[in-house]
C-alpha positions as CSV (number, residue, x, y, z in Angstrom):
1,X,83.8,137.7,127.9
2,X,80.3,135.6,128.0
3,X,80.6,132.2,128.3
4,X,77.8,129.9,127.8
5,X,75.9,126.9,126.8
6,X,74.1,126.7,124.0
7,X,72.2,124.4,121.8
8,X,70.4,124.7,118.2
9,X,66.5,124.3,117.1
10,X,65.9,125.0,113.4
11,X,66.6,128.6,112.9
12,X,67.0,129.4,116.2
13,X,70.1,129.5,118.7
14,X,68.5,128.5,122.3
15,X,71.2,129.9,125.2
16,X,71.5,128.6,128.4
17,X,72.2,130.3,131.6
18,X,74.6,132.2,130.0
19,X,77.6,134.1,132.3
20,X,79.5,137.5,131.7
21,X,82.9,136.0,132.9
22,X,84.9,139.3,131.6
23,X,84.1,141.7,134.6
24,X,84.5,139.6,138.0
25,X,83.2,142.4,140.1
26,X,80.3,143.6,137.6
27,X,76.9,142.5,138.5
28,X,76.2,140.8,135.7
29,X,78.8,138.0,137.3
30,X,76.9,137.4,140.1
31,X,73.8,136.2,138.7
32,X,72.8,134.1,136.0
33,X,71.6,135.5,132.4
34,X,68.2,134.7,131.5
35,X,68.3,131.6,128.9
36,X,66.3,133.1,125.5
37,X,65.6,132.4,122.1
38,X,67.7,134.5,119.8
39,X,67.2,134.6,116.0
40,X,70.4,133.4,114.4
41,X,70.8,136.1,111.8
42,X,71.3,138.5,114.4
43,X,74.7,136.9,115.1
44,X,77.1,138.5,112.8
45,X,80.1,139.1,115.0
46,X,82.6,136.3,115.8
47,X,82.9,133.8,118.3
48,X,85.3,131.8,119.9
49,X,84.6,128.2,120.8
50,X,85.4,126.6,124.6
51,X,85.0,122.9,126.1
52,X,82.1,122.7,127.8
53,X,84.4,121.6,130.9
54,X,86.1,124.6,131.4
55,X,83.0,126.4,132.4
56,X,82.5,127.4,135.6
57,X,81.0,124.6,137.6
58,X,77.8,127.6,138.5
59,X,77.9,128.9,134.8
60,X,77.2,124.9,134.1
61,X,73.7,124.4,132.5
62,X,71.7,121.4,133.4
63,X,72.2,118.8,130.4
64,X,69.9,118.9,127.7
65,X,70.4,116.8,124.7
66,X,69.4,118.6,121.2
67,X,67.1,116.2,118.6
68,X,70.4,116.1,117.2
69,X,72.1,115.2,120.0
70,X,74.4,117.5,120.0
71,X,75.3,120.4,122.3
72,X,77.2,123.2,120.8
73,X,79.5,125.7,123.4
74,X,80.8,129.1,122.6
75,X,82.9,131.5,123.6
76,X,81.4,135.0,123.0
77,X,83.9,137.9,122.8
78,X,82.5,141.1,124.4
79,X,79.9,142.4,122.0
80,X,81.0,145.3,119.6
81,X,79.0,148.3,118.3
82,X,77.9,147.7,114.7
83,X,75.8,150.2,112.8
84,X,74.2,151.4,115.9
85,X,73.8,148.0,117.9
86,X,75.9,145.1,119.2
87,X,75.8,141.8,117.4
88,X,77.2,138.7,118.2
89,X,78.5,135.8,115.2
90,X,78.2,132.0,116.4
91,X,80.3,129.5,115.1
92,X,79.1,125.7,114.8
93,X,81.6,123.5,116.9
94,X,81.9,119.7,116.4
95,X,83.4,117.0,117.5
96,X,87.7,116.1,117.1
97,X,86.4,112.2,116.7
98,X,83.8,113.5,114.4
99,X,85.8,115.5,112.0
100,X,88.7,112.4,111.9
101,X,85.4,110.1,110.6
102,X,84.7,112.9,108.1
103,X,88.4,112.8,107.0
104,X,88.6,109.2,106.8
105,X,85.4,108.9,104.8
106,X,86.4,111.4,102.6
107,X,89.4,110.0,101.6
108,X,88.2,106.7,101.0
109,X,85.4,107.6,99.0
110,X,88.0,109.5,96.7
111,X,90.5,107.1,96.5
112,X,87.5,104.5,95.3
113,X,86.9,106.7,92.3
114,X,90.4,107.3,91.4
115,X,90.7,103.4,91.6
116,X,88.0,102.9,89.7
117,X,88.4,105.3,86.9
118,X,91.9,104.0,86.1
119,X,90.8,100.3,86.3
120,X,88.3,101.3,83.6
121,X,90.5,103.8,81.9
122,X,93.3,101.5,81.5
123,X,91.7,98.3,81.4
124,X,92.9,96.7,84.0
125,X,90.1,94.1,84.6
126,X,90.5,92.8,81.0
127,X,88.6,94.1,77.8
128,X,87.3,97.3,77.7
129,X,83.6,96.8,76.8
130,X,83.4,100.1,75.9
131,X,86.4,99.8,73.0
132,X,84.4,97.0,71.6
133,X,80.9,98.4,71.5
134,X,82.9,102.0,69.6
135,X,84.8,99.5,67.0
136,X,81.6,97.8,66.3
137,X,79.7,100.8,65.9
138,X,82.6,101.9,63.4
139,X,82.3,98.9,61.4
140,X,78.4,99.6,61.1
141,X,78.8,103.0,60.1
142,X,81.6,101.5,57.2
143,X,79.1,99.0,56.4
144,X,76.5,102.0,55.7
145,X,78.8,104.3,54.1
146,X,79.4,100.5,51.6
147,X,76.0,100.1,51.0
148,X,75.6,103.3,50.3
149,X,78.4,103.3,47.9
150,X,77.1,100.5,46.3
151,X,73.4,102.2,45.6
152,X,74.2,105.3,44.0
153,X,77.8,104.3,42.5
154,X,77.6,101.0,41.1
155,X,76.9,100.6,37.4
156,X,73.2,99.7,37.2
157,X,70.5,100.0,40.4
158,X,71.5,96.9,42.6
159,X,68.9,94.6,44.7
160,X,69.5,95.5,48.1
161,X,67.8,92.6,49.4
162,X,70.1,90.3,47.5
163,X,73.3,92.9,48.0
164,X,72.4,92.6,51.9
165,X,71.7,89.0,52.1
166,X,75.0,88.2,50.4
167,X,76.9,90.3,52.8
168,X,75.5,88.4,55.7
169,X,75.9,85.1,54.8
170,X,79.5,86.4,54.2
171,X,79.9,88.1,58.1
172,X,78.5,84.4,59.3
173,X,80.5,82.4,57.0
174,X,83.8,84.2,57.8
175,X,83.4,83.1,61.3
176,X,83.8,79.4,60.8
177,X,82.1,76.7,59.0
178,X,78.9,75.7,60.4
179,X,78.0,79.6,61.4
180,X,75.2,80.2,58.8
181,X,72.6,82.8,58.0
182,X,69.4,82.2,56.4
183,X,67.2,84.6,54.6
184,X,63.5,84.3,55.2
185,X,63.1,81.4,52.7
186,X,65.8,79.5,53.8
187,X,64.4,79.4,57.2
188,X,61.4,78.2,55.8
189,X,62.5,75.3,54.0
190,X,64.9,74.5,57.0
191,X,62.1,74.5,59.4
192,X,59.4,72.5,57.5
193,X,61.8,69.9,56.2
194,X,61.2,66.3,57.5
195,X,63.2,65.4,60.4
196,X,63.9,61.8,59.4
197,X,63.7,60.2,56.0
198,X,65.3,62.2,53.6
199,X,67.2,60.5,51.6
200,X,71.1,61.8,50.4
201,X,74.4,61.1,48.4
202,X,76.0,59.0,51.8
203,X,79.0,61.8,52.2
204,X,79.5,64.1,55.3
205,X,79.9,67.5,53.9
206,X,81.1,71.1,55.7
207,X,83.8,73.6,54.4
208,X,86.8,74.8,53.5
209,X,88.5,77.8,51.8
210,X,85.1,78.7,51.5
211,X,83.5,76.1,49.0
212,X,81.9,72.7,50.3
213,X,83.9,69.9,50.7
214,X,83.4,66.2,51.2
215,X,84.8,64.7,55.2
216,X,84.0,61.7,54.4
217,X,82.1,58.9,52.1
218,X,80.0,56.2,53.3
219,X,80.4,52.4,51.9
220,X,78.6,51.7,48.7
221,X,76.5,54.6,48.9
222,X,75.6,57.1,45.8
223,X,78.6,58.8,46.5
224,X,81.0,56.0,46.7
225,X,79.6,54.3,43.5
226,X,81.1,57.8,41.6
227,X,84.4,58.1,43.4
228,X,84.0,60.7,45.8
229,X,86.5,61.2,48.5
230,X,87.7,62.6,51.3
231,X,88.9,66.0,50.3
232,X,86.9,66.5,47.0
233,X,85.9,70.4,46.4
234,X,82.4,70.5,45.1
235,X,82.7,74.2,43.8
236,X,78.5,74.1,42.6
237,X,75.4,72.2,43.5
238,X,72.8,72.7,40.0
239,X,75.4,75.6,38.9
240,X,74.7,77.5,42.0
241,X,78.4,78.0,43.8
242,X,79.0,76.5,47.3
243,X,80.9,79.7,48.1
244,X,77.6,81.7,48.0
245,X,75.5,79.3,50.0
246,X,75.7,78.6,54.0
247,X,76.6,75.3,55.7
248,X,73.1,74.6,56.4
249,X,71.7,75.8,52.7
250,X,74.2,73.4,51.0
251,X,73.2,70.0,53.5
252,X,69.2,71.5,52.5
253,X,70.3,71.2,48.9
254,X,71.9,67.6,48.8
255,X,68.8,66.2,50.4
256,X,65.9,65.1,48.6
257,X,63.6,62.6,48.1
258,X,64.6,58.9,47.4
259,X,65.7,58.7,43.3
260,X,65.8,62.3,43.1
261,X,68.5,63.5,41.1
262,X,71.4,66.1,41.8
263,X,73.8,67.9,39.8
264,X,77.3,68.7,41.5
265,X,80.9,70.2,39.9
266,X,83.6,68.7,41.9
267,X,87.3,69.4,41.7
268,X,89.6,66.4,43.2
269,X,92.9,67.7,44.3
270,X,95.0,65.3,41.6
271,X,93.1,66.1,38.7
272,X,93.4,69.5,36.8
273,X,89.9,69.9,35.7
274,X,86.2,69.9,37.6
275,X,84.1,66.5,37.1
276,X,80.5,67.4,36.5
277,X,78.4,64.2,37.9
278,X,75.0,63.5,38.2
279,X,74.1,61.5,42.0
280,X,70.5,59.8,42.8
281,X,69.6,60.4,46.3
282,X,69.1,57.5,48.3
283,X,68.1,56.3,52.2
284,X,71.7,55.7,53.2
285,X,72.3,53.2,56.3
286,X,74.5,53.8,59.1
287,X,77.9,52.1,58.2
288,X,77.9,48.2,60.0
289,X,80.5,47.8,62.8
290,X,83.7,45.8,61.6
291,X,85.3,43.7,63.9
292,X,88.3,41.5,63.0
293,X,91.4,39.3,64.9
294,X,95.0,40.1,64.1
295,X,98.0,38.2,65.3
296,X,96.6,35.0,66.0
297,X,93.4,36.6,67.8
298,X,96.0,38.5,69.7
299,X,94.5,42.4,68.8
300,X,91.2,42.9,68.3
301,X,90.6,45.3,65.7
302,X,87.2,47.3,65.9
303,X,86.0,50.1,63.2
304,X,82.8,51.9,63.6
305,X,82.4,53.6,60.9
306,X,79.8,55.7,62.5
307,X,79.9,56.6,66.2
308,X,75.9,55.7,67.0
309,X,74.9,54.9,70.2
310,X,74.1,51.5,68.8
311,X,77.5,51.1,67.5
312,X,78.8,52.7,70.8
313,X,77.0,50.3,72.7
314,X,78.6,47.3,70.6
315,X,82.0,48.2,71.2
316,X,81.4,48.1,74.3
317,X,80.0,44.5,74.1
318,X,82.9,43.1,72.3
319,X,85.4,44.8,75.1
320,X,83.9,42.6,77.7
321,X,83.7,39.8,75.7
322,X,87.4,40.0,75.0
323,X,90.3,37.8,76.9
324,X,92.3,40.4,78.9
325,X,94.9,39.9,77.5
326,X,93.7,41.1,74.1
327,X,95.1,44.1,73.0
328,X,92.9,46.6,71.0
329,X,93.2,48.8,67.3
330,X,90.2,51.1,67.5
331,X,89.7,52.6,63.5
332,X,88.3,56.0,63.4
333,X,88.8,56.2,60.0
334,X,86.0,58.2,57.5
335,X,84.2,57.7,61.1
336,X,81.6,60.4,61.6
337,X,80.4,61.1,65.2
338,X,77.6,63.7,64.8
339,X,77.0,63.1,68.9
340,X,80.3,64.3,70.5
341,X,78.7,62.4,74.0
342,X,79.2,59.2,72.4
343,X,82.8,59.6,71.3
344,X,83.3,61.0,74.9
345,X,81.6,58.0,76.1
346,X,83.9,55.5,73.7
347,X,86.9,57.1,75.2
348,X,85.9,56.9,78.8
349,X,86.1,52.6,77.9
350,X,89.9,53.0,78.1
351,X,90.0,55.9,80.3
352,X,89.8,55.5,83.9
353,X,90.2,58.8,85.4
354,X,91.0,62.2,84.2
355,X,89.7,65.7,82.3
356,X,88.8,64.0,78.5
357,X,87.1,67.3,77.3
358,X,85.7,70.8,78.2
359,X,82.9,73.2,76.3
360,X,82.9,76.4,77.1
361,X,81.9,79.9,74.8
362,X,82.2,83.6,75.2
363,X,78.5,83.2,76.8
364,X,78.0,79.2,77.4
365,X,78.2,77.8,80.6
366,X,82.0,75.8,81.0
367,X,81.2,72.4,81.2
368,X,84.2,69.6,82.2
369,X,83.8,66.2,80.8
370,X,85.5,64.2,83.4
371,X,85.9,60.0,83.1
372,X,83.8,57.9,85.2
373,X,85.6,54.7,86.6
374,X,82.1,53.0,86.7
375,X,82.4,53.3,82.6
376,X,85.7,52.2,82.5
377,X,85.9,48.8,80.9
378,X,89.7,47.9,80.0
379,X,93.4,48.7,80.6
380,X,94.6,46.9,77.4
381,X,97.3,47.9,74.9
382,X,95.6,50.1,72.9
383,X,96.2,52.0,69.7
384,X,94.1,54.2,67.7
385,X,94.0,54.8,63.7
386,X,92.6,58.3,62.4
387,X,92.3,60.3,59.0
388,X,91.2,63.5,57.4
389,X,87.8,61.7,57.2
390,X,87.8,61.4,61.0
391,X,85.4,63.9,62.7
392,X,83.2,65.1,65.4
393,X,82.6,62.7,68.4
394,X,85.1,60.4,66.7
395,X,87.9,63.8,67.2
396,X,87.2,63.5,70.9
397,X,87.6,60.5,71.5
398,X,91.3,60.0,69.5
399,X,92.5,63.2,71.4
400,X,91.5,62.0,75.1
401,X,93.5,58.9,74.0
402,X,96.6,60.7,72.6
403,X,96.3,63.5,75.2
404,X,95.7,61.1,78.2
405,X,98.7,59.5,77.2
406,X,96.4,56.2,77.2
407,X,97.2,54.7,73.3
408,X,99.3,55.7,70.7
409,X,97.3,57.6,67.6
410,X,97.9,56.6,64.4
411,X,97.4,58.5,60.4
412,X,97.2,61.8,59.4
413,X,95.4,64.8,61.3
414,X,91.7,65.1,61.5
415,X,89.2,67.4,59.5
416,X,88.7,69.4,63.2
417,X,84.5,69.4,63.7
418,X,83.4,70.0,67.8
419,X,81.1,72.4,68.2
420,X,78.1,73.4,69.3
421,X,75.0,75.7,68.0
422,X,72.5,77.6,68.2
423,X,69.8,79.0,66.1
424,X,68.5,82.2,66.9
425,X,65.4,83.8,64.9
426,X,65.6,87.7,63.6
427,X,62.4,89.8,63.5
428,X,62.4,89.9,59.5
429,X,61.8,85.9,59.3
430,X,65.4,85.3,58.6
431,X,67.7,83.0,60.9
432,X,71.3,83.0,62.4
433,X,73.0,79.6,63.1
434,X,75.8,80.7,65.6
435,X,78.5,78.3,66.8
436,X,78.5,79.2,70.7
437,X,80.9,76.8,72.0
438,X,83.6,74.9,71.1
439,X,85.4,71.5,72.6
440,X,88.6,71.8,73.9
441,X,90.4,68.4,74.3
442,X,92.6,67.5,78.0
443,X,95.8,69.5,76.7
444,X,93.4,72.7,75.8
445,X,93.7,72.7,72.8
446,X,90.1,73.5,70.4
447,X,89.0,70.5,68.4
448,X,87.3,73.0,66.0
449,X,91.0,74.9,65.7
450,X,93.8,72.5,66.0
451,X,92.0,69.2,64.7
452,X,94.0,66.1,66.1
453,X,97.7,65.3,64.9
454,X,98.5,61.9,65.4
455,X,101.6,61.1,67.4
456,X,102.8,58.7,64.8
457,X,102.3,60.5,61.3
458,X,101.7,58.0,58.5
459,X,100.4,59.3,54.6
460,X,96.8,58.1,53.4
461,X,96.7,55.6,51.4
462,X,94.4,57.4,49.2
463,X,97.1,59.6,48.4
464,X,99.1,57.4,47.2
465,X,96.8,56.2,44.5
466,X,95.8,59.6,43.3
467,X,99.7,60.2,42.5
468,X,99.1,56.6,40.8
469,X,101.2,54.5,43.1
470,X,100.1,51.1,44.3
471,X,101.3,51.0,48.2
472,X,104.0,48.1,48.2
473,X,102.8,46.8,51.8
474,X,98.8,47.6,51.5
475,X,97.6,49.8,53.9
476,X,100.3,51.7,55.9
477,X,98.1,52.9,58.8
478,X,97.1,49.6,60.0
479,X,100.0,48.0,59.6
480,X,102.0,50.9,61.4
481,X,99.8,50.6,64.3
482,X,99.5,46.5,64.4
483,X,103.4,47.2,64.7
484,X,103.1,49.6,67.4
485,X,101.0,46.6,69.4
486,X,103.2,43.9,68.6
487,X,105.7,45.9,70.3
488,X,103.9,46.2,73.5
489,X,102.9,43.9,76.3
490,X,100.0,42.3,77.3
């Protein structure tokens, strides 16, 4: 047998001082083989491999480290004849510690895929994107397959523009109620009207089940001089139906110029039949702040009517002006807060520490609206009055309260209005107006959802005289929560 030392170089086995071990008493054991340069495809026979260590100490090359650094020994066995000549097969040796790390790496990179496919194959991270992308590419294809229905089926030849346009400003409007799109012309209009000035009917308007309805009714304004309320249906503005015109197209059409005249068909929940009335636009001012004593200038009673940073700011005057041992009834009443920071900012008066609201969206940055104690003004009794006509800022501020545990909430629940949106522009002129995030209130809950339900539940007065009966004690709210404060200490 030959035993020796070799090492490789491209294409080429090098040998060195190779040793013919098999016959001890041949000649060729008693001196050293030549090292040479032997083409590898000439080896085609096979060979055993042998530690380096076990050569003999003579048959021991000098060390000499390949590019690779590696040094591969065989163990030839004794050549054998084939076709006429004797060839020789060489056989790459590595390393025990080299083939574990090949193992080892091997293993983990399979068990990383397996991982991975069936964290994505069972959905283990949470949603499956790719489920949501192939259901909303099935709805689009329904959607063609309608339109296309709708082209060559229907009884005369349709106006896709107007078939199209309808079906969007369904899709936005079946989100919720200030989602809106706007065709091209809309836009328009919504863009180049004035920012302030405009004068309107004094009602705060959204929707619900679909039509416009009125929140809530400023004092002595257009819309108050004809009766409108909280909870009033106007089913058309100039015959055109609110259930075919966004949010943001129905607020465009109320608003005019001062002694402009517009035509609305409203249906009040008591009466059987729709009012057709005729309203003159005017400039509406913000609702004043009422402020009043109760129980021999025991409880001050404060009502917005508006939640302004002016009126904010006045609230906040009149707490510090107050004996500390005057307890409070904050009205939210028909109080609209268009600025959720400034009911936020109301609530954080009686609120010393603690989580009063959070906004977060699918793809809007969480943000947690946390009291400051440098804001904080008083610790007194306090109790809190709210309706359907409460909304917005005003929302927020009666849920910290209730949630906080910081005042009892009085009334009946809230319209349910905090959100936030944006408006993003499409290539074709037209315009979505996307809610993006939503305010949750301390308990979690989503303003927009849930609304607030008082913790004392008392029925609106308003409904009482629409069934036609006088209230025997007046208004039942405030009384309820003047009660409530009587009841408590100083």
């Amino acid at each position: 047998m030959i035993t020796f030392r070799a090492a490789i170089e491209g294409d080429k086995l090098i040998i060195f001082n190779a040793m013919d071990q098999s016959f001890p008493g041949s000649a060729a054991s008693s001196q050293a083989v030549r090292s040479e340069r032997t083409s590898l495809p000439q080896f085609q026979t096979r060979a055993t491999l042998a530690p380096a260590r076990n050569l003999p100490s003579r048959a021991r090359p000098p060390a000499r480290k390949h590019r690779l650094r590696y040094d591969c020994v065989y163990r030839l066995e004794r050549p054998v004849p084939l076709k006429g000549r004797s060839t020789l097969v060489w056989v790459v040796c590595v390393s025990r510690f080299f083939q574990r790390f090949v193992f080892v790496l091997s293993f983990a990179i399979v068990v990383t895929l397996m991982l991975g496919f069936a964290l994505g194959q069972f959905g283990w991270f949470g949603v499956h994107a790719g489920d949501d992308q192939d259901g909303a590419y099935q709805q689009m294809r329904v959607y063609a397959e309608v339109l296309q229905k709708i082209q060559t089926d229907y009884v005369t030849d349709p106006n896709m523009n107007d078939v199209t346009a309808g079906a969007l400003h369904g899709l936005l409007g079946s989100l919720d109620a200030d989602s809106s799109y706007l065709t091209p012309a809309e836009y328009k209009v919504y863009k180049d009207r004035p920012a302030t000035g405009n004068a309107q009917e004094g009602m705060t308007i959204s929707k619900r089940f679909g039509y416009a309805t009125v929140v809530n009714v400023a004092p002595d304004s257009p819309a108050d001089q004809n009766h409108l309320a909280d909870g009033d249906v106007i089913e058309a503005i100039n015959e055109k139906s609110t259930h075919d015109l966004s949010l943001a197209v129905i607020r465009m059409m109320l608003e005019g110029k001062p002694g402009s005249t517009v035509e609305v068909t409203v249906i009040r929940p008591t009466r059987p039949d729709p009012d057709k009335l005729t309203l003159t636009r005017a400039l509406v001012p913000t609702p004043a702040l009422e402020e009043q004593q109760y129980e021999n200038s025991s409880i001050l009673y404060i009502k917005p009517g508006a939640l302004t940073a002016a009126h904010v700011d006045d609230i906040a005057a009149k707490i510090k002006a107050a004996p500390k041992t005057e307890k409070i009834l904050l009205d939210l009443r028909d109080c609209t807060g268009e600025d959720a920071q400034q009911g936020l900012r109301l609530a954080n008066f009686f609120i010393k520490q603690g989580t009063l609201a959070t906004l977060q969206g699918q793809q809007y940055p969480e943000q947690t609206f946390s009291a400051d104690p440098a804001r904080f003004l008083t610790a007194a009794p306090l109790a809190v009055i709210v309706n359907r006509g409460t909304y917005g800022g005003a929302e927020l501020a009666a849920a910290a309260i209730e949630e906080l545990k910081r005042g009892d909430v009085v009334g009946e629940r809230t319209f349910g209005e905090g959100s936030v949106q944006k408006t993003i522009d499409l290539p074709d002129g037209a315009a979505l107006i996307l809610t993006v995030a939503k305010y949750e209130g301390p308990d979690g809950k989503k303003i927009q959802d849930d609304a607030v339900t008082p913790t004392v539940a008392v029925a609106s007065p308003q409904d009482d005289l629409d069934e036609g009966i006088t209230p025997p004690n007046g208004d039942e709210m405030l009384n309820k929560a003047l009660d409530l404060l009587k009841q408590k200490g100083a």
